[in-house]
Every structure is written in C-alpha cells, then in structure tokens.
C-alpha beads as a LAMMPS data file, in Angstrom:
LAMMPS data file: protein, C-alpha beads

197 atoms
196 bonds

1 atom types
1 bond types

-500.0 500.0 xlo xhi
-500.0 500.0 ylo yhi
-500.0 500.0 zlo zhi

Masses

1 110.0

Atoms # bond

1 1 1 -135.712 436.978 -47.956
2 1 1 -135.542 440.538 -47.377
3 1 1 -138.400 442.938 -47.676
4 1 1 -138.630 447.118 -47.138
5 1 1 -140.900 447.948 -45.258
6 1 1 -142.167 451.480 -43.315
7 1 1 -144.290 449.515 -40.245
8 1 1 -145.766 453.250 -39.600
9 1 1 -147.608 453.193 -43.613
10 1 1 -150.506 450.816 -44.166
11 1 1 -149.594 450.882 -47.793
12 1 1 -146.130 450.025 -47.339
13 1 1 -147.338 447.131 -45.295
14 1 1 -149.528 445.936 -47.434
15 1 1 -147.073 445.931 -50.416
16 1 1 -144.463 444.329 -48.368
17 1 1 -146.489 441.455 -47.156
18 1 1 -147.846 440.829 -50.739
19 1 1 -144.437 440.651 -51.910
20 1 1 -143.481 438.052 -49.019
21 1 1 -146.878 436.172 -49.769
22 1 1 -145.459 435.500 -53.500
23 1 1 -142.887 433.296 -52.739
24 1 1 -144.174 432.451 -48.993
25 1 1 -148.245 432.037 -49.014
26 1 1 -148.054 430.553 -45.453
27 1 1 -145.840 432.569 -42.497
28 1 1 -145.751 430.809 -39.286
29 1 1 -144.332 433.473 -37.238
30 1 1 -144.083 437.696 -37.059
31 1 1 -142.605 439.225 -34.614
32 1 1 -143.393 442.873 -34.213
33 1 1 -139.977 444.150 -32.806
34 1 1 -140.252 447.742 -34.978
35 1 1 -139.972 450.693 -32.010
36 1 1 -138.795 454.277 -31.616
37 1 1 -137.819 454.945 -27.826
38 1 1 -136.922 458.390 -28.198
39 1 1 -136.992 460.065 -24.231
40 1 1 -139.413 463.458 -24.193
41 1 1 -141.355 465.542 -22.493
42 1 1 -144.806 465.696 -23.643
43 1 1 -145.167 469.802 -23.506
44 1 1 -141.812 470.020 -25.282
45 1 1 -142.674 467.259 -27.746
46 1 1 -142.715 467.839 -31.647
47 1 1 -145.277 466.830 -33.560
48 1 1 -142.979 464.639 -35.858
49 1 1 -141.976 462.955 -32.411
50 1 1 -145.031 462.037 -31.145
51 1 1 -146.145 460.498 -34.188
52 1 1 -143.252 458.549 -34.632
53 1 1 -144.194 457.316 -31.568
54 1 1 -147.332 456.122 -31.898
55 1 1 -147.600 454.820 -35.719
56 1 1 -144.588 453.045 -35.197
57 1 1 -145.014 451.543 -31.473
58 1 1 -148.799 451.055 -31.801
59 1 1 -149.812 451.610 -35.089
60 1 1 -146.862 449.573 -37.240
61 1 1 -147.967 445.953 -34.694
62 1 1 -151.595 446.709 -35.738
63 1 1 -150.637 447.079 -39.276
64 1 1 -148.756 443.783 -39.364
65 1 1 -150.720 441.888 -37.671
66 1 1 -153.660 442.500 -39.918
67 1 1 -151.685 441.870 -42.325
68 1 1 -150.465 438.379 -41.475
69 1 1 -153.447 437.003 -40.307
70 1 1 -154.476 435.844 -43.493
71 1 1 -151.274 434.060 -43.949
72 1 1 -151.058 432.568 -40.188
73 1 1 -151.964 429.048 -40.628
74 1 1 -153.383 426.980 -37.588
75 1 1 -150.716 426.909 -34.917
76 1 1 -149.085 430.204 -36.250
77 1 1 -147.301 432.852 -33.994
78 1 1 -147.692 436.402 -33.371
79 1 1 -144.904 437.577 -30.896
80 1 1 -144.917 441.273 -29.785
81 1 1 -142.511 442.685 -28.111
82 1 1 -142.987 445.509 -25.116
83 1 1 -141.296 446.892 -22.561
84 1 1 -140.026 447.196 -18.535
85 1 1 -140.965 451.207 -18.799
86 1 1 -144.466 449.192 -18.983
87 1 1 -144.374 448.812 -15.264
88 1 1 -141.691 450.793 -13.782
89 1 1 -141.788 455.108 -13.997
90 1 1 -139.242 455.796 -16.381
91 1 1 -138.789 459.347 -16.649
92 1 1 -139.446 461.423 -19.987
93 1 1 -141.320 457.847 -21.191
94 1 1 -144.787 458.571 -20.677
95 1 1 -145.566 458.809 -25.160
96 1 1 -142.834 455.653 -25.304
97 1 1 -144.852 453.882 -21.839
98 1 1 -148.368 454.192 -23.308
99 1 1 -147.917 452.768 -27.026
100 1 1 -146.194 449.764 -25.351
101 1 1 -149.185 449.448 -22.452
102 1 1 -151.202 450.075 -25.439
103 1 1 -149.550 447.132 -27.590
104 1 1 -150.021 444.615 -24.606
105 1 1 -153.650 445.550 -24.237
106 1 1 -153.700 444.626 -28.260
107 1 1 -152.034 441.278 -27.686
108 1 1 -154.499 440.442 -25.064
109 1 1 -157.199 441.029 -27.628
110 1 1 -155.765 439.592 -30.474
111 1 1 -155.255 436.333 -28.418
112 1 1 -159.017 436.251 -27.771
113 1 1 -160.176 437.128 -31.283
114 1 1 -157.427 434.539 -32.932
115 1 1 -157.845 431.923 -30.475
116 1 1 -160.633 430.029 -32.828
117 1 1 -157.683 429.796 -35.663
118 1 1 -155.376 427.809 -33.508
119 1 1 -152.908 431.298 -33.649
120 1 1 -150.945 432.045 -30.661
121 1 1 -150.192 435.616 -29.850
122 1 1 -147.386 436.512 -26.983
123 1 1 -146.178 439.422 -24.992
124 1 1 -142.712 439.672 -24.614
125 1 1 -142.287 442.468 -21.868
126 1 1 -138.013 442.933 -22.601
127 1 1 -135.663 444.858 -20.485
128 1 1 -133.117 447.203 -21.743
129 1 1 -131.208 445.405 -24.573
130 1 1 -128.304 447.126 -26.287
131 1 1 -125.257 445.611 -28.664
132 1 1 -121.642 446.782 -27.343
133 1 1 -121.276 449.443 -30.158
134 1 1 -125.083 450.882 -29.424
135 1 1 -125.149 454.386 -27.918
136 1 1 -128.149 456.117 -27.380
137 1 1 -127.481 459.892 -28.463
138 1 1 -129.444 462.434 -26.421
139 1 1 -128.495 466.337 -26.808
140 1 1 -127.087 467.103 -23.070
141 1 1 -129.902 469.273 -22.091
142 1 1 -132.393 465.968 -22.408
143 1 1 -129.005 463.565 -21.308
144 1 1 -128.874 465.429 -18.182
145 1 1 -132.966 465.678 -17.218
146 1 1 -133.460 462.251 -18.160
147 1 1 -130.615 460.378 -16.053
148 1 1 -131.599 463.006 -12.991
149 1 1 -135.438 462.654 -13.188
150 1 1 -134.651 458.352 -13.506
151 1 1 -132.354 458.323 -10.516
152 1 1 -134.751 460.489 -9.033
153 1 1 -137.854 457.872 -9.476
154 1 1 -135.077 454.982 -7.956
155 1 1 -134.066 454.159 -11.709
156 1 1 -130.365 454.583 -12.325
157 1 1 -129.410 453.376 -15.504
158 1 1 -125.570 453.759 -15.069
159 1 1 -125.516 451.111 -12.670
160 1 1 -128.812 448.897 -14.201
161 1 1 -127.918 445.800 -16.333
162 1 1 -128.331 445.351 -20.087
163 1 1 -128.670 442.103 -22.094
164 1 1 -127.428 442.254 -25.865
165 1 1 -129.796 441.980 -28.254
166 1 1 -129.248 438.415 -29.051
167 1 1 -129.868 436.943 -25.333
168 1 1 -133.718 438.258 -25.891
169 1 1 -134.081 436.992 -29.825
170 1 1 -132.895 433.578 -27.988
171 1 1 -136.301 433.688 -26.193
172 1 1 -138.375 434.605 -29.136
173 1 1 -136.863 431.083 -30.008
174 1 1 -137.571 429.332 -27.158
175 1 1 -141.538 430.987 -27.288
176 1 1 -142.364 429.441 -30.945
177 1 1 -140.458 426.298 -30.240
178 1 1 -143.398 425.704 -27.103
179 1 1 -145.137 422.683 -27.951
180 1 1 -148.494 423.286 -29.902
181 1 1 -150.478 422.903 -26.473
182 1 1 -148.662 425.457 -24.675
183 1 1 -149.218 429.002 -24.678
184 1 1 -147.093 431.593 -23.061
185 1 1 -149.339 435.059 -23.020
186 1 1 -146.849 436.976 -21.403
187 1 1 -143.492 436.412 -21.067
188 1 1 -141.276 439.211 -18.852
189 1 1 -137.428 439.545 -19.533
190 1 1 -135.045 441.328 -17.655
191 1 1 -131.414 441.587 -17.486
192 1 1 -129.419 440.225 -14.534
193 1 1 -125.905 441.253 -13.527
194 1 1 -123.032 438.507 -15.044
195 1 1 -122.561 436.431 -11.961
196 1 1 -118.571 437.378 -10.810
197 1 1 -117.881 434.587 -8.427

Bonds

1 1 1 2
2 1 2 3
3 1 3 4
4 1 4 5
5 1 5 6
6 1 6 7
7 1 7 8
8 1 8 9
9 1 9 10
10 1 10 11
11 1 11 12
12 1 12 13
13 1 13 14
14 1 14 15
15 1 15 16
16 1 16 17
17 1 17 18
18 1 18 19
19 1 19 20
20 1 20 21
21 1 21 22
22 1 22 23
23 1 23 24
24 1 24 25
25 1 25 26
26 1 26 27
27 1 27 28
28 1 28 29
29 1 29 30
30 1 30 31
31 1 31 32
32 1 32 33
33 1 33 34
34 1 34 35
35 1 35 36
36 1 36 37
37 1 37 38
38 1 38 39
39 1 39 40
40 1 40 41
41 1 41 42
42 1 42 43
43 1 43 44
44 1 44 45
45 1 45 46
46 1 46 47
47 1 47 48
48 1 48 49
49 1 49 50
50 1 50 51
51 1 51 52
52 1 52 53
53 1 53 54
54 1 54 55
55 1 55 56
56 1 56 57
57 1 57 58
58 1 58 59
59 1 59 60
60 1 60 61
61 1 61 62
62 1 62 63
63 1 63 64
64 1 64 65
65 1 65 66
66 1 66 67
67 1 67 68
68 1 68 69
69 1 69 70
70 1 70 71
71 1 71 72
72 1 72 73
73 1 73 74
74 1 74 75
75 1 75 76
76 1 76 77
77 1 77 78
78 1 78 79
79 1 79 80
80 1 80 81
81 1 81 82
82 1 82 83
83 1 83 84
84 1 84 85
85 1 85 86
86 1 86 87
87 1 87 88
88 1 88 89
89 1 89 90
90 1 90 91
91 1 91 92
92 1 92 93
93 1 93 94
94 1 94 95
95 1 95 96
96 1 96 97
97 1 97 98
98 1 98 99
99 1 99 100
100 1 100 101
101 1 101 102
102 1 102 103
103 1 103 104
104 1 104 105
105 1 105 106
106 1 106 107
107 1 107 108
108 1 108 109
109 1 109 110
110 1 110 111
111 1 111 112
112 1 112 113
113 1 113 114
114 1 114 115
115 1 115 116
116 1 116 117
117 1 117 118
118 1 118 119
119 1 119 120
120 1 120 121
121 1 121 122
122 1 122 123
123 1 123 124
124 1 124 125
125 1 125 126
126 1 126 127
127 1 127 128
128 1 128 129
129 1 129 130
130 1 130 131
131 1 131 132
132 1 132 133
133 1 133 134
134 1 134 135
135 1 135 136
136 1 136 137
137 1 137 138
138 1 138 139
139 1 139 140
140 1 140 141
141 1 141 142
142 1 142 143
143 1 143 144
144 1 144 145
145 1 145 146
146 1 146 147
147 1 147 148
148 1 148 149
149 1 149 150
150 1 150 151
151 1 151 152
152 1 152 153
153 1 153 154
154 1 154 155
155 1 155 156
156 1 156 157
157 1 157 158
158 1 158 159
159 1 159 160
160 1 160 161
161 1 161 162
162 1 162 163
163 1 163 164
164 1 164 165
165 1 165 166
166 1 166 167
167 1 167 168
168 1 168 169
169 1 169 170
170 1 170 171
171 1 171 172
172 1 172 173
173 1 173 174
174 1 174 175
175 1 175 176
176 1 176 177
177 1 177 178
178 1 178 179
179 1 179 180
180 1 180 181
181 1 181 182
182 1 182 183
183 1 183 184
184 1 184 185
185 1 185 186
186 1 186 187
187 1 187 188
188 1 188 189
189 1 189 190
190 1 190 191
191 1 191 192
192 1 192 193
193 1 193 194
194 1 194 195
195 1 195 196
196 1 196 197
C-alpha cells in the first residue's frame, strides 16, 4: 500500500497515517528514512534550505513517530536512520550534522519513554549509500569548496567507499527480525572496500 505523504507537514502526516490505519489498525514497524543532505554553508544558507533541513531531518521522525505510536503494538519497531557526518567533520554539514545528532538524541528518548509498551526504537548510524545511477548535483562553486574543505578535514570522498542502498535496507531487516528479547539501540554501518583478492 502506497501512501503520499510530506514528512515535513503535521497535517499531511496525520492524514497519511489515518489513511494507512483504515485498512492497517496495527503497524509493526516505521522506519524514518525521509532526509535532505543538501551541503551548505550556514552564512550563505537560504532560508528555504535550512528549513528543509530541519522539518524534514528532525521534524518529519518526530512527526511519524507520534504518529505511529498509537498503532505500535507490544513488540513494535521504530527504526531511525542517521548518519557517519554524526561523528566525523564533514565539511559544509554542520545544518545536515545537527538534525541527525539531534534525531539520535530523540531515539534515545523515545526508547526510554516507549520502553513500558514493549516498543523497540533503533539508531541506525549509515554510511554513504548511493544506487549506480545516483549523482549528487552540486553547482561547481559548492562542488569545488566542499570536496577541498573534506579532503582538507582527512575526508576524501573520491577515494571513500559507498554501499548501494539495498546492502543497508538488508540491515533494517536483520534489526526487526532480532528476537523479541533483543534490542539493538544503536547500530553503526559503514561501507567497506569490495575485497579484490
């Protein structure tokens, strides 16, 4: 079943969940994957960019999650998904770094405060994840400041490994298939270079 939904509008939440609650009363799992990763410099940053930023990185988890508590029965599953830039200084990421720091520190309360309902809630921390035919567009100005300040901070993303999108939707699998007694808080993924030998 397939439902529209803007993650950054509380209304269009709302509607979108009710619709899903019609034919589904009971979810067992959401997964708040919904980001914008968009590099920037704060001073240079419009305001339709920063707020993309937040409603959709922070705000659009929040949404859902309140949401689909009401429909999480005992032993349900909130995944949420983060990122490296959490822990390492990506350049031009400090808006993108601080809703997903932001996100985690949610997580950690929402596993506290849904603990009593039997509902999990996991971090997944993920590395940089593309599909073949991805390409991240960047005007050549930002290209060209973003690759230099990276490789600057010891990040240098020409030569850094990238898993396809399906290798870290695998793990989301392997997280709600944990037996009902285990709990995985936080869960860190990164991509390793194919093995050549």
């Amino acid at each position: 079943m397939a439902v529209a939904c803007d993650v950054r509008s509380p209304d269009s939440v709302r509607a979108a969940f009710a619709a899903i609650a019609k034919r589904h009363p009971d979810i067992h799992v959401l997964i708040n994957n919904a980001g914008v990763y968009e590099p920037f410099m704060i001073e240079e940053a419009r305001d339709e960019q920063i707020l993309a930023s937040l409603t959709t990185n922070l705000g659009g988890p929040i949404f859902c999650t309140r949401a689909a508590i009401p429909m999480l029965p005992r032993g349900g599953h909130i995944i949420n998904v983060s990122s490296e830039s959490v822990a390492e200084p990506f350049f031009m990421h400090s808006l993108y770094r601080s809703t997903k720091a932001g996100l985690e520190k949610f997580s950690e309360a929402m596993t506290r405060e849904l603990a009593p309902r039997g509902i999990r809630v996991s971090v997944v921390r993920a590395g940089a994840m593309m599909d073949e035919d991805s390409v991240m567009s960047l005007e050549p100005d930002v290209r060209k400041r973003f690759v230099e300040g990276n490789i600057a901070a010891g990040i240098d993303f020409r030569v850094r490994p990238i898993s396809p999108y399906a290798s870290v939707t695998n793990a989301f699998r392997a997280l709600i298939d944990l037996p009902q007694d285990v709990h995985a808080d936080f869960v860190s993924l990164h991509a390793r270079a194919p093995d050549r030998r």
